[in-house]
N, C-alpha and C positions, 0 to 999 in steps of 0.2 A: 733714555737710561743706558748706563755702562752695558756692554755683555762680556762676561769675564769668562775667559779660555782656561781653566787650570793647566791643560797638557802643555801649556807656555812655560808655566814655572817647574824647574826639579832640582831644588836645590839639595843634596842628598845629608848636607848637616841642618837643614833646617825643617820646623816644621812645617810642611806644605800646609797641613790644614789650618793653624792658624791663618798662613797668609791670604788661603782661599776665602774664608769667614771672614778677615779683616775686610776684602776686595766686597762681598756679599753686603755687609755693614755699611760699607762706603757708598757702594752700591742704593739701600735702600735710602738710605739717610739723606742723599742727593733730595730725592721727592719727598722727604718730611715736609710737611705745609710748615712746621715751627722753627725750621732753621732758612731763615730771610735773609740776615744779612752777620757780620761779624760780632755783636755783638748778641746774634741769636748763640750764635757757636760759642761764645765765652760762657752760655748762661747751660747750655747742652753739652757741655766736655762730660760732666759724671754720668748723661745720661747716654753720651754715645759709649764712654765706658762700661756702662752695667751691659748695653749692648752684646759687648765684646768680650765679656769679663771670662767665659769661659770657653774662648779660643784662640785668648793671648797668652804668650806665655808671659814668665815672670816679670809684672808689674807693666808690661809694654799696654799702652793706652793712648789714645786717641789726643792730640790737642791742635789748641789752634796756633796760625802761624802770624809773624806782625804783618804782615801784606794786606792789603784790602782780598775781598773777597769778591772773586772771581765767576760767580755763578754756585749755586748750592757747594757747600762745603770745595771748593776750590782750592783754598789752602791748607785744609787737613793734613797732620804730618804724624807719623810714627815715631818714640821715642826707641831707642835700642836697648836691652839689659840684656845681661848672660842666659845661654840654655845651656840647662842642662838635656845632653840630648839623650833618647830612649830609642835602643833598635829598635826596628821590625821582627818580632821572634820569628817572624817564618822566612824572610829574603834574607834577612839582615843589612840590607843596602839601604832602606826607609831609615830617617831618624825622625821621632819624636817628641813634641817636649813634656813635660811631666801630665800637662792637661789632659792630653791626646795619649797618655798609655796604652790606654787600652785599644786606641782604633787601629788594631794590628793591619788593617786592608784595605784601605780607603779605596773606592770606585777606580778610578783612574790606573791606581796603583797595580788594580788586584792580577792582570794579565800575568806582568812580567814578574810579579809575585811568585804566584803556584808555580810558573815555568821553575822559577831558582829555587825551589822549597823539594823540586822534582829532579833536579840536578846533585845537589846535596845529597839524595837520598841515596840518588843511584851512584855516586863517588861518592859517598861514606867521607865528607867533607863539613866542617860545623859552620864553614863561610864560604860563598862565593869566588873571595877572591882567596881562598885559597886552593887553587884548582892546581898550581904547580910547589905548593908548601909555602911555608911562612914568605912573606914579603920582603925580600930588603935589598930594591933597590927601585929605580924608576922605570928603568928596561925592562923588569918582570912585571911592574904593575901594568906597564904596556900593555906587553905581550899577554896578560891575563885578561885585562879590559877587550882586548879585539876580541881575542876567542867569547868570549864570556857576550857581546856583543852581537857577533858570528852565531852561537848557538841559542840565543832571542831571536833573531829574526828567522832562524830555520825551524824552532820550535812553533812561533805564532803567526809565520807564514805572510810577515806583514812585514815594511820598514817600521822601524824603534817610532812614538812620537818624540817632538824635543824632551818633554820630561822625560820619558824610557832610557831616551841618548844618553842625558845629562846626568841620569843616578848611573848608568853603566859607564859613562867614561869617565865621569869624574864624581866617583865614590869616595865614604866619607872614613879618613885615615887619617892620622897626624900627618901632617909634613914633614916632619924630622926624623922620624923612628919606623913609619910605616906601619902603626899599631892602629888595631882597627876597633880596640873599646875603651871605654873611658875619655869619649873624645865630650869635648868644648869646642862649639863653634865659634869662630871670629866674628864678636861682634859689633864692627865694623862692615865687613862684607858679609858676615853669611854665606861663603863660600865658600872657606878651607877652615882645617879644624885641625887641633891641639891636643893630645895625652896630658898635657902639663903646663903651668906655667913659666917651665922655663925651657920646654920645646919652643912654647911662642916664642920667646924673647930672643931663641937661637935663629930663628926664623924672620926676625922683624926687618933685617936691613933685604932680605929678600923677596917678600910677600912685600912691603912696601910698593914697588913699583908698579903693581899690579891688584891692590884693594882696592882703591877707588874705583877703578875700572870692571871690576867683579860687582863692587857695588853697587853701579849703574845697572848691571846684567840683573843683579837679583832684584833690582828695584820692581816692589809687589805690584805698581805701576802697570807693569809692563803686562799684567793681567788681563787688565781692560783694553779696552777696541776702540780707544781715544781718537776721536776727528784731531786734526792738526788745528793748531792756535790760526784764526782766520787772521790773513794781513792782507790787508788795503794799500797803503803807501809805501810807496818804494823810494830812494831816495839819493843815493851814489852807486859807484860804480867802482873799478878799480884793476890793478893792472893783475889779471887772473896767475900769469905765471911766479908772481911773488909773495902771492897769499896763500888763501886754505880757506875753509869752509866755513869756519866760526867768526874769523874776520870778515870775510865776504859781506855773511848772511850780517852781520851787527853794521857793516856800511851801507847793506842793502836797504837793513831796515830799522836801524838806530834802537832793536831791542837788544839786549844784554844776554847771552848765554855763558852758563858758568857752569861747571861741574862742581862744583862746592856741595858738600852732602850736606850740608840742611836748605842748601835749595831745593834739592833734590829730594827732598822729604816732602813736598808738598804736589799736590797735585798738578796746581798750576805751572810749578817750578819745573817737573816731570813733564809736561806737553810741551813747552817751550823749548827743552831740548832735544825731545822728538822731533819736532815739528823744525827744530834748525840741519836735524838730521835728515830731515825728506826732500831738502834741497840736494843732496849728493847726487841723484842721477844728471839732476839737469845741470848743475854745475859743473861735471865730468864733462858734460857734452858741453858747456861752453869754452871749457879748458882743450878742449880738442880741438876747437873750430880753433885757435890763435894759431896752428899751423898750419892753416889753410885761408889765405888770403880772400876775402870775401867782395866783391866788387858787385854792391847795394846798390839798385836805382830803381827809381820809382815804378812801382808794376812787378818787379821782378820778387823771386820768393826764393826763401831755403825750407830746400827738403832733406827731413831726417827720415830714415828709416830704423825703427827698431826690431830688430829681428832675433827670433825667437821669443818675444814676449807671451806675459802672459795677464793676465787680470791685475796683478800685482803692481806691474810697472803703470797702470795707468791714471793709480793714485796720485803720483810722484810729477804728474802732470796737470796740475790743476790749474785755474786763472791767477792764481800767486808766484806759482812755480814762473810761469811763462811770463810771466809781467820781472822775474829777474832776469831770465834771458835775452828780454827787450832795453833791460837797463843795459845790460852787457855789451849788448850787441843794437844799437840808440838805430841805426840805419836802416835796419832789418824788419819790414813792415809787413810781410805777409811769410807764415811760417807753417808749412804744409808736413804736418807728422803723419806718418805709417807706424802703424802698431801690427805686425808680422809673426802669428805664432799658433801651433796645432791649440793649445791651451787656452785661447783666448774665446770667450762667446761668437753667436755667428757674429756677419758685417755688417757695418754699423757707418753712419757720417755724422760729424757736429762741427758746426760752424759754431767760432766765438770771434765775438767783434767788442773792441773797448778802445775807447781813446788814454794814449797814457804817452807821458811827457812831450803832449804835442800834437801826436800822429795818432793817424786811425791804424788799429794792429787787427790783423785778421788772422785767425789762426784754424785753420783746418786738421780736424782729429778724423784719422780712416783706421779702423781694424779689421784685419782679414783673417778670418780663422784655419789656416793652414800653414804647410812648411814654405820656406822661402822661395825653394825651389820651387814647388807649384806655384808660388805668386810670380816669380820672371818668368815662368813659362806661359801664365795669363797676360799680365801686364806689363809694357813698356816702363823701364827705370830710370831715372836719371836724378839719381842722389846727392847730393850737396854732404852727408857722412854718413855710413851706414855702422849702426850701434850696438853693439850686445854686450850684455849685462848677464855676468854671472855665468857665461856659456858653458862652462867646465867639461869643455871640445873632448877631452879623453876622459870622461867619469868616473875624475879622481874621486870622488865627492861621496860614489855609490859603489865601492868596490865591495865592501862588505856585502850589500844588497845581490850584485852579481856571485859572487862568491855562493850567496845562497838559494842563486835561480827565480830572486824574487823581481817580477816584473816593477821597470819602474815607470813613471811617468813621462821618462823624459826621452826624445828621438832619437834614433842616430843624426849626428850632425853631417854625414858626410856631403852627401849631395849640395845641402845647404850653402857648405863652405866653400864648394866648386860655384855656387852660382856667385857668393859672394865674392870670393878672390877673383871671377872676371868680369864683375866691373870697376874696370882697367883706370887707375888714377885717384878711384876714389877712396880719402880716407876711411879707413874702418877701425872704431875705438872698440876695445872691448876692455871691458872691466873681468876684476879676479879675486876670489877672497881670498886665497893664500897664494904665497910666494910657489909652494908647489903648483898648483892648479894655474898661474899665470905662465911658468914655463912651456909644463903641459899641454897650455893653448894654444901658445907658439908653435911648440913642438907639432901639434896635429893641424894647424898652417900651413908649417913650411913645408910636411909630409907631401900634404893636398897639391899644394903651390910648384914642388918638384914633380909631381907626375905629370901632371900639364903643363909643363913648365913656364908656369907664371915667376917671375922677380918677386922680392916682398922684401920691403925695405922699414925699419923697425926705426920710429921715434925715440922710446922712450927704451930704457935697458933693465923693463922689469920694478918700475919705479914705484916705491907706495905712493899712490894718490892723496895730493893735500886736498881733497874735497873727496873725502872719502863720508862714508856714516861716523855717526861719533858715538852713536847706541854699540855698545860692545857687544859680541855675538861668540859664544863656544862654538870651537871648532871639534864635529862628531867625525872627525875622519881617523881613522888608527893610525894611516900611514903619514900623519902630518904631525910636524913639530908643534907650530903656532897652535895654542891654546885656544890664545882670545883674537877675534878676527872682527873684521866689521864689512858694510855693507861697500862695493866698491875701492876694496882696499889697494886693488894694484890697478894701475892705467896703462895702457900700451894703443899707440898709435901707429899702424902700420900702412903703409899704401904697397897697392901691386903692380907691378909691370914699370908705370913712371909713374914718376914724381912732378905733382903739377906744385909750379911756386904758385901760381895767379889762378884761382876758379871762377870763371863768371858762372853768375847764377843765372838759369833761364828759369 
């Protein structure tokens, strides 16, 4: 059975608790003994309705979709109709819909609730965000979201969760006028919201570019703790540097990924383009390996090192994943990963062995729970690419957190980057989610790179990664333009000291 996260969802014009109870419904109804097969579902739409009946809003109900069905309610989809939305009387950042009036504080919510109800009181303020007067422009609502942001996390003495972020940075106001009652949310995305009907329409050629891709984000979906669409067969290949990630995976694997919202309405629909999105790490790292000459012979192996990992990344590597690195990469028959990171559980070893297009593939998974630095100073290295993901070298990512003394999770990099940048030749990919933060990385590189004076010579010039994630992801940073980000958004391929054309592999 699903387990559904709420603190994943905050969409601040929508009602969270519908969507929690929808996820809950979905949820149970998986294990009804009486929904079998598709024609159980045509004959249970009233009854998955009465289910839901009073934590949908107006007329939104459950149906089925024309796809076969996929496993218990697999294709279940949500219809859309308008909210009316109902503050929070006491944050005012919560919206609800008429069902939900009264549930001024839902669980989740009620933290950062009291904090702004205690804010209010003591600035003698009727909103939140009016902490510098009326709104009207994009640069105040900034600047009032960081603070407002800033004085959460020093009141609750904790980082925001995604939901906290998501009502704090992107709170619910018209887009055109900056008026913060009487809103309609988009329903379309359920993201951004409306005083009027004809603020929308002022707004249409602008929000355009960007609702589908909100719609993705709010997709109720994304509640659940969804295993990835299992695949077996793999099937072409292709030339990495003039593709992307959605063609890739659809020659990989001759399934179809579409962003189209009433695919995307279905469950099945919804995993499928997860699950074409969980290929981004390791197709990063195949797009890296084409500037590095690879000379494959029997016996010999490529070693990745991922460094700085943590639990996270080692989803991202399962026997699917790695059966498209062997399509990519047809010569490469033994493929030896390190997984390098304080965050990782203790050390661990797995052998996997499978034959696929031919050859026997052997693939070696090793996780060492410490910093880099302590693993060169253990072990002998000798890396074929060393990878990080997401490193965000100067913690653009957590300045708010700093800002308010609150420990975070994550290390100083410095040490790390000294052991990294001398081992001398070897590529080292890292990925970025925003254009800020990929500078950034660079930036605390070349810092490292000049004191020791190592060379570091830059493939790529800050380039968005066509095998990036395709799941859209809010950006909680104040100091960052980019809204909507995704997972491996920017690529940078740098080597230090020399540039090897030819690597043999030992």
């Amino acid at each position: 059975m699903y387990s559904i996260d709420i603190n994943q969802y905050g969409s601040s014009v929508q009602c969270c608790v519908c969507v929690y109870d929808k996820m809950q419904a979905l949820q149970a109804a998986q294990l009804d003994p009486e929904i079998k097969n598709k024609e159980d579902v045509n004959n249970n739409e009233q009854q998955l309705e009465n289910k839901t009946n009073n934590c949908l809003p107006i007329k939104q109900q459950y149906v089925d979709d024309v796809d076969e069905l996929a496993g218990s309610l697999q294709n279940v989809q949500l219809r859309e109709s308008p909210q009316t939305l109902i503050t929070c009387k006491i944050c005012k950042m919560q919206q609800y819909c008429l069902s939900h009036a009264g549930a001024d504080v839902d669980m989740p919510h009620r933290d950062m609730c009291l904090v702004l109800q205690e804010l209010q009181q003591v600035l003698n303020i009727s909103h939140p965000l009016l902490l510098h007067g009326a709104i009207k422009n994009a640069h105040q609502l900034h600047i009032t979201t960081g603070q407002l942001k800033l004085a959460l996390i020093v009141k609750l003495q904790r980082p925001l969760s995604p939901r906290e972020n998501d009502l704090i940075c992107y709170p619910a106001y018209c887009m055109v006028c900056y008026r913060l009652e009487s809103l309609t949310a988009c329903t379309a995305c359920g993201g951004v919201a409306y005083c009027s009907g004809e603020h929308r329409q002022l707004d249409e050629v602008n929000h355009k570019s960007m609702c589908n891709s909100l719609r993705i984000y709010y997709n109720p979906y994304k509640l659940l703790s969804l295993e990835p669409e299992p695949i077996k067969t793999f099937y072409e290949s292709l030339d990495l540097q003039s593709s992307h990630l959605v063609e890739a995976f659809h020659r990989a694997t001759h399934l179809d990924v579409t962003s189209d919202p009433q695919s995307l309405k279905t469950l099945a629909g919804y995993q499928r383009f997860a699950t074409c999105s969980s290929f981004s790490c390791i197709a990063s790292i195949c797009l890296a390996l084409t500037h590095v000459h690879l000379e494959c012979r029997p016996g010999k192996m490529v070693k990745i090192y991922i460094v700085g990992a943590g639990e996270e990344q080692l989803k991202y590597f399962e026997e699917m994943h790695l059966k498209f690195f062997f399509l990519q990469y047809h010569d490469v028959c033994i493929l030896e990963l390190f997984f390098v990171g304080q965050r990782l559980l203790p050390r661990s070893k797995k052998l996997i062995q499978f034959m696929f297009k031919g050859l026997q593939r052997t693939v070696i998974k090793q996780t060492y729970a410490m910093t880099f630095r302590q693993f060169t100073d253990t072990y002998y290295i000798h890396p074929t690419l060393l990878v990080l993901y997401h490193p965000d070298l100067a913690q653009m990512s957590t300045l708010t957190e700093q800002l308010a003394d609150i420990q975070s999770d994550d290390h100083c990099w410095y040490n790390c980057l000294v052991s990294v940048l001398q081992a001398h030749g070897v590529p080292i990919c890292y990925t970025s989610a925003t254009k800020v933060q990929a500078r950034s990385d660079y930036l605390a590189l070349s810092v490292v790179a000049d004191e020791y004076d190592i060379n570091i010579k830059s493939v790529y010039n800050f380039t968005e990664n066509p095998y990036r994630g395709i799941l859209p992801q809010r950006n909680f940073s104040p100091n960052d333009s980019e809204t909507l980000i995704y997972a491996n958004n920017y690529l940078e391929v740098i080597f230090s000291n020399c540039i090897l054309v030819s690597l043999n592999i030992n």
